[in-house]
C-alpha positions in Angstrom: 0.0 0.0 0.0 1.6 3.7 -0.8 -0.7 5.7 1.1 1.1 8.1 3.4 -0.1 10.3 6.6 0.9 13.6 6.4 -0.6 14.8 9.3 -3.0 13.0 12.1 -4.8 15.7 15.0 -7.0 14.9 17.4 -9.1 17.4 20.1 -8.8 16.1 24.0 -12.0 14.6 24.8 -14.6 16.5 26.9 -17.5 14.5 29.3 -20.7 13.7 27.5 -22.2 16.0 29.6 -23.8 19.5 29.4 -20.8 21.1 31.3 -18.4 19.3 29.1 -15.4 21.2 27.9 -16.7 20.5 24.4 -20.5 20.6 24.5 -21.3 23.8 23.3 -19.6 23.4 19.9 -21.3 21.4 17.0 -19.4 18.4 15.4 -18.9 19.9 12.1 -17.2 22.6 14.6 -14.6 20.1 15.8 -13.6 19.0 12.7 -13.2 22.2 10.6 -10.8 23.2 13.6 -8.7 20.1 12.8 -8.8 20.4 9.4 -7.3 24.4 9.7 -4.7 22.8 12.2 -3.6 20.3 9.7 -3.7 22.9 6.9 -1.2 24.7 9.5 0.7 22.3 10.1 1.4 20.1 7.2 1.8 23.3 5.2 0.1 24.2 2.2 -1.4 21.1 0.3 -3.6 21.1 -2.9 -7.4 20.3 -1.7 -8.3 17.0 -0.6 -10.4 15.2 -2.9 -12.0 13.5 -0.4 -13.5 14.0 3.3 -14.6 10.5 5.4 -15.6 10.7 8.3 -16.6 7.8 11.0 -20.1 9.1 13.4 -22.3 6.2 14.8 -25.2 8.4 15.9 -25.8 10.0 12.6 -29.1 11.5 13.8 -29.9 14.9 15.2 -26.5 17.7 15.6 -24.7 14.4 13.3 -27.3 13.4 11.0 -27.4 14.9 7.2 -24.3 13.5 6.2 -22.0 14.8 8.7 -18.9 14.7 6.5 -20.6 16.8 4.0 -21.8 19.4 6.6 -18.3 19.5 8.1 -16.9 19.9 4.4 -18.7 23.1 3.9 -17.7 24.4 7.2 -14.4 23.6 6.7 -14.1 25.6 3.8 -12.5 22.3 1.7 -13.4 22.6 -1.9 -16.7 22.0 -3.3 -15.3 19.5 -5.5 -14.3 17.4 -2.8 -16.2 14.3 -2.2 -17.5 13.7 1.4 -19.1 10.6 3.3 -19.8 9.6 6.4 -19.4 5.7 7.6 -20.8 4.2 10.5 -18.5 0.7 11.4 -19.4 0.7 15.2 -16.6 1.5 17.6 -14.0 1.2 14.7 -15.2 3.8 12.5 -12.4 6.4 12.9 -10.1 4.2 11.7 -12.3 2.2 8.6 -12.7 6.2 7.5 -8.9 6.4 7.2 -8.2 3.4 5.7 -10.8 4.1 3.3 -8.8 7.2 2.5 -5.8 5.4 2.1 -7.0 2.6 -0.5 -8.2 5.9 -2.3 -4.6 7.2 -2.7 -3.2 3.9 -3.1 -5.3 3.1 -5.6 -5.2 6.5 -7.2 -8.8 7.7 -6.8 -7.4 10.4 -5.1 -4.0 12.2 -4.8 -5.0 13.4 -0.8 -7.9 12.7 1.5 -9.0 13.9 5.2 -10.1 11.0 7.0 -10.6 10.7 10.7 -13.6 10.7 12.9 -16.6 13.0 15.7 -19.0 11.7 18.0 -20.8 14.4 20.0 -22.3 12.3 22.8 -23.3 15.0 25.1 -25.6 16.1 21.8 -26.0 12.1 20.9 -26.4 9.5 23.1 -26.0 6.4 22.8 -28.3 4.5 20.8 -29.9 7.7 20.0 -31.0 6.4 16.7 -32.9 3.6 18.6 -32.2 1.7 15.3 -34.9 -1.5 15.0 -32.2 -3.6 15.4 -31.8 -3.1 18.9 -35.0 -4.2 20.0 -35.5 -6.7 17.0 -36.5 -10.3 18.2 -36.7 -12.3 15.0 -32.9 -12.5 14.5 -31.1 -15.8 16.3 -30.5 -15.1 20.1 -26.6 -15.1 18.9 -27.0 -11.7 16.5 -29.1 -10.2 18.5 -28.4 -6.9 20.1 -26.2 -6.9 22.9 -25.0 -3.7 24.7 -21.7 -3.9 25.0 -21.2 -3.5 28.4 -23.0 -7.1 28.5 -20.4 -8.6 26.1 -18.0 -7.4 27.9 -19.0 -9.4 30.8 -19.6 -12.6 29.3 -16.3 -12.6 27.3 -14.5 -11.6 30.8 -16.3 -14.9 32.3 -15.8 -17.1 29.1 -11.5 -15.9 28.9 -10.9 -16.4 33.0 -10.5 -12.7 33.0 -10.4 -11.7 36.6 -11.9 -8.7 38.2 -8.2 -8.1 39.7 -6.2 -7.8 36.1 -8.7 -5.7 34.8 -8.2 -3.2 37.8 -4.4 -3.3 37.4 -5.2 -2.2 33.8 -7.5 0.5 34.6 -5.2 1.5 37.2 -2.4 2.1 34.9 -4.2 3.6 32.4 -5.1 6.4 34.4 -1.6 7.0 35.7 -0.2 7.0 32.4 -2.5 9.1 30.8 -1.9 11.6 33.6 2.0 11.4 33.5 1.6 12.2 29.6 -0.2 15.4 29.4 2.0 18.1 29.1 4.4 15.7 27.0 5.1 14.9 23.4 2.4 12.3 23.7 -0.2 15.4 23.4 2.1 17.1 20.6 -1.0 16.3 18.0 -3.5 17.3 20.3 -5.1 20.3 19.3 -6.9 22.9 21.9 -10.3 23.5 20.7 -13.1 26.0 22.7 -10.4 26.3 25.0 -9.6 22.5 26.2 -6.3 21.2 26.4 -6.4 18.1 28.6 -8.7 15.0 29.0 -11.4 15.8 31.1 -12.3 12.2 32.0 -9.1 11.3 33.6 -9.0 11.2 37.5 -7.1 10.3 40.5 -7.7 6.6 41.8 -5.7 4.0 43.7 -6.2 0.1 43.7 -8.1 0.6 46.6 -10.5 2.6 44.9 -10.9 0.5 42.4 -11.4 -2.9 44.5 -14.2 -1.4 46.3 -16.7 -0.5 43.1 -19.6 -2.7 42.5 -20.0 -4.4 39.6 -21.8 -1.5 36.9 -24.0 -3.3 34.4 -25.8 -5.7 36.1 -29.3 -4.0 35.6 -28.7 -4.3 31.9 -29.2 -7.9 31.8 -32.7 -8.2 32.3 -33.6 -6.3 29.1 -31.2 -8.4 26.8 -32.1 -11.9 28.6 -33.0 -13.7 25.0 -30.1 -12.5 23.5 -28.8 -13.7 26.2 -30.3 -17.1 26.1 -31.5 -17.1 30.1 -27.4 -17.2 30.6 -26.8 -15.4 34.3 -23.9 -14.1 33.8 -21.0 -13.3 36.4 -20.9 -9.4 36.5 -16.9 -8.4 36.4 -16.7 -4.3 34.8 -17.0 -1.8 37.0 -17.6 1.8 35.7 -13.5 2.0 35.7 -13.5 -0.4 33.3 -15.2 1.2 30.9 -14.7 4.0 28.7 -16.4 7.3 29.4 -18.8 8.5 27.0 -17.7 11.8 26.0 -17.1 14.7 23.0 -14.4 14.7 20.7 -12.9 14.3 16.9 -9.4 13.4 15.3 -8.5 14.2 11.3 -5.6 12.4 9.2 -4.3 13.6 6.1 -3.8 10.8 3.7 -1.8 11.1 0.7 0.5 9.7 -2.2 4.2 11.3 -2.2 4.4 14.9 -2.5 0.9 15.7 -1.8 1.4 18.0 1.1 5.0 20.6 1.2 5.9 19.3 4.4 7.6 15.8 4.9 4.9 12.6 5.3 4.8 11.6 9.3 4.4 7.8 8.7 4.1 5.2 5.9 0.7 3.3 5.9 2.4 -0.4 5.6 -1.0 -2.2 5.7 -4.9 -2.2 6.8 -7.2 -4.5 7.8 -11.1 -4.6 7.9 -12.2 -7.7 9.7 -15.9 -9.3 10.8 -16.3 -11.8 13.6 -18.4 -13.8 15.7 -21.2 -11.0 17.2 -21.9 -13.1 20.3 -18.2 -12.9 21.1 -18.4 -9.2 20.1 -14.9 -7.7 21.2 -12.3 -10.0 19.6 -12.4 -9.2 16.1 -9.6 -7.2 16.4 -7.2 -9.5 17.6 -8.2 -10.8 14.1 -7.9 -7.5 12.2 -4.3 -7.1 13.9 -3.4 -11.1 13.0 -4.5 -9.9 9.1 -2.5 -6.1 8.8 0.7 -8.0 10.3 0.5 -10.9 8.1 -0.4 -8.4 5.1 2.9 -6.3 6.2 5.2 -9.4 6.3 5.9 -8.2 10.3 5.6 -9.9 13.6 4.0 -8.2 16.9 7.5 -7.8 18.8 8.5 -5.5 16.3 6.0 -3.0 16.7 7.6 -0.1 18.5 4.6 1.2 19.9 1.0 -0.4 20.0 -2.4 1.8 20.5 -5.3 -1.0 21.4 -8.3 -0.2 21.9 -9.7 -0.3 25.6 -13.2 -0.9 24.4 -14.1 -2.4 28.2 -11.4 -4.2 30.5 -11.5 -7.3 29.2 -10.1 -6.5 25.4 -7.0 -5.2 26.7 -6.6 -7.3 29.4 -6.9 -10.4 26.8 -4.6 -9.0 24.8 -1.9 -8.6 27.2 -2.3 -12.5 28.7 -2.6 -14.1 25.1 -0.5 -12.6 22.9 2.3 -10.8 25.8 3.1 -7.4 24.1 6.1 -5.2 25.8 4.2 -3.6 28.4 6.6 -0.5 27.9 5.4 -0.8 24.3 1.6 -0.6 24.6 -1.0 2.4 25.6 2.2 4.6 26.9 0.1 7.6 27.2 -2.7 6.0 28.8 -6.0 4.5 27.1 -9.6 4.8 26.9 -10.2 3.4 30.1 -9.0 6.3 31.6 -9.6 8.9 29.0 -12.9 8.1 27.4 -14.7 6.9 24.1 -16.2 9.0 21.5 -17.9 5.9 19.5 -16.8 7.2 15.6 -14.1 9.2 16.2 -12.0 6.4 18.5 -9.8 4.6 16.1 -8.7 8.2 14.1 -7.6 9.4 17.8 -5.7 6.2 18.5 -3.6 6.8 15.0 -3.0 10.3 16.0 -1.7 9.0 19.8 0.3 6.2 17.8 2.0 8.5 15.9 2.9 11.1 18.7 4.3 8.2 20.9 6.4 6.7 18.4 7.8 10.4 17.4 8.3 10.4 21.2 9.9 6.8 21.4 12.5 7.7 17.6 10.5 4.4 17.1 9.7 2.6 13.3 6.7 0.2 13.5 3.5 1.0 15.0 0.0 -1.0 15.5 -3.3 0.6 16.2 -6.2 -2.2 16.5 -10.0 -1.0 17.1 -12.2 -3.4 18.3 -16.0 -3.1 18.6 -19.2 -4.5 19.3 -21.3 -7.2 17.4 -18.0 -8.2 15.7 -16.3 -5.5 13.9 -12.4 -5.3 14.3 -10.3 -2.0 12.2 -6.1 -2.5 13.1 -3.5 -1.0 10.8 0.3 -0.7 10.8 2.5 2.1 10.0 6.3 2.8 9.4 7.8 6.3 10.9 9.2 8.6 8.3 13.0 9.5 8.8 12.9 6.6 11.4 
């Protein structure tokens, strides 16, 4: 694949909540900041062909093809194309690898790719989609809030309640030792916020003493469920906060932008899997973009999974025994939140500060999400 990134920002994310540092500002706002930072910083570029954006709730301050809206806002040239894709929690990234088969494939000499989710405006399942609530599809497809998966994967893997706390613990402490650091050196201030609001103080002791968060849940999904009683294990500091915010990638073949590309894309990977199991097809879309880039998993210099509940990245640690040192160095969305569409574009962003940070080659970002869907991709620092 010849695709470069020229450029990858990202806001800090803001609480989904009406006090949040990024609640007052529309989602076409967020990105048309990113794309003038990007403009800024990659210096001056002909006009992307292309805008894709990833949104799950494309309904409300989201809906009317949000890429489109946040085109014209933007300023980007009418000619441009613009689409907006919803792939679950790994829609950031599918919009950026979209971008990139473009330029590889020539459709496009440069793209801006990347992903928003407003949830304070949005909530989850705002669209109240029939397919939540649909009861003629097999108890196995069915709807299952992820929060639910989440606990009957932790029960099916042996995942203990105790590594999932050591994991949330260190999340938080490493995304608070980063901020101030060349970890946030693509993090752009926008309406004034410059940190990630979600991330708080906490000690193992904290953490041992929450209750289990998503037990009331089950109820409601119990034939999906198949009568199953399942053994509650995530705690609220398990799972990502809901919350605000957008990241934007500048995708291009060689020469498309005056300065210097930041990273080769070596390869991408769009994978389905099993929707009762619901979190592990990335571990499958990872397995793919490394055997597509002729690399193995201990070279990666720095690795951004997705901590899309506890038990994904705690999986991933215990099966497949990454570098710790290597993996979520600035912290993860256990500790600094989850906005839905725009997750796996702000992981590529963190990747690429972190392996600046780290005069590292090789990085991994894998997105994982519910109902099966798995994004990972693998790039190759410029001037490395």
């Amino acid at each position: 694949m010849t695709a470069f990134i020229y450029d990858a920002v990202r806001t800090a994310r803001g609480k989904a909540r009406p006090d949040g540092g990024l609640a007052a500002q529309k989602p076409h706002d967020l990105v048309a900041a990113l794309a003038a930072a990007i403009k800024d910083r990659a210096g001056a570029a002909p006009s992307p062909e292309a805008l894709i954006l990833g949104c799950v709730g494309q309904i409300g301050a989201q809906g009317g093809n949000l890429a489109l809206v946040s085109k014209l806002a933007a300023g980007i040239d009418e000619g441009a194309s613009a689409f907006t894709v919803n792939n679950y929690c790994v829609s950031g990234l599918t919009a950026i690898g979209q971008a990139a088969a473009m330029v590889a494939s020539g459709q496009a000499g440069s793209a801006l790719a990347g992903g928003v989710e407003m949830m304070s405006a949005v909530p989850f399942l705002a669209d109240k989609a029939s397919y939540y609530t649909d009861a003629s599809f097999p108890p196995r497809t069915r709807f299952l809030p992820v929060a639910l998966a989440a606990d009957r994967l932790a029960e099916e893997e042996g995942i203990t309640r105790e590594e999932m706390d050591a994991l949330a613990l260190l999340s938080q402490r490493r995304a608070a030792e980063a901020e101030g650091t060349a970890l946030t050196a693509s993090r752009i201030p926008v309406a004034g916020l410059d940190r990630e609001e979600s991330v708080r103080a906490t000690s193992a002791e904290a953490l041992a003493a929450l209750a289990p968060a998503f037990s009331e849940l089950a109820g409601a999904y119990a034939e999906a469920l198949q009568g199953r009683r399942l053994d509650h294990r995530h705690t609220i500091a398990h799972a990502p906060p809901m919350c605000d915010g957008a990241a934007l990638a500048l995708i291009g073949a060689e020469g498309a932008a005056s300065a210097a590309p930041r990273a080769r894309i070596l390869a991408w990977a769009e994978v389905g899997g099993d929707p009762a199991a619901s979190l592990t097809a990335g571990f499958a879309a990872m397995d793919r973009a490394l055997d597509r880039a002729g690399l193995r998993l201990e070279q990666m210099d720095r690795i951004e999974f997705m901590e899309a509940f506890g038990v994904a990245i705690a999986k991933f640690m215990r099966d497949r025994a990454p570098d710790p040192d290597k993996v979520n160095v600035g912290g993860g969305h256990m500790a600094k939140g989850h906005p839905l569409g725009a997750s796996g574009a702000i992981l590529l962003s963190t990747l690429l500060d972190t392996l600046d940070a780290a005069g590292g080659r090789y990085g991994l970002v894998v997105a994982t999400g519910a109902s099966g869907t798995g994004s990972a991709m693998i790039v190759e620092r410029q001037g490395a």
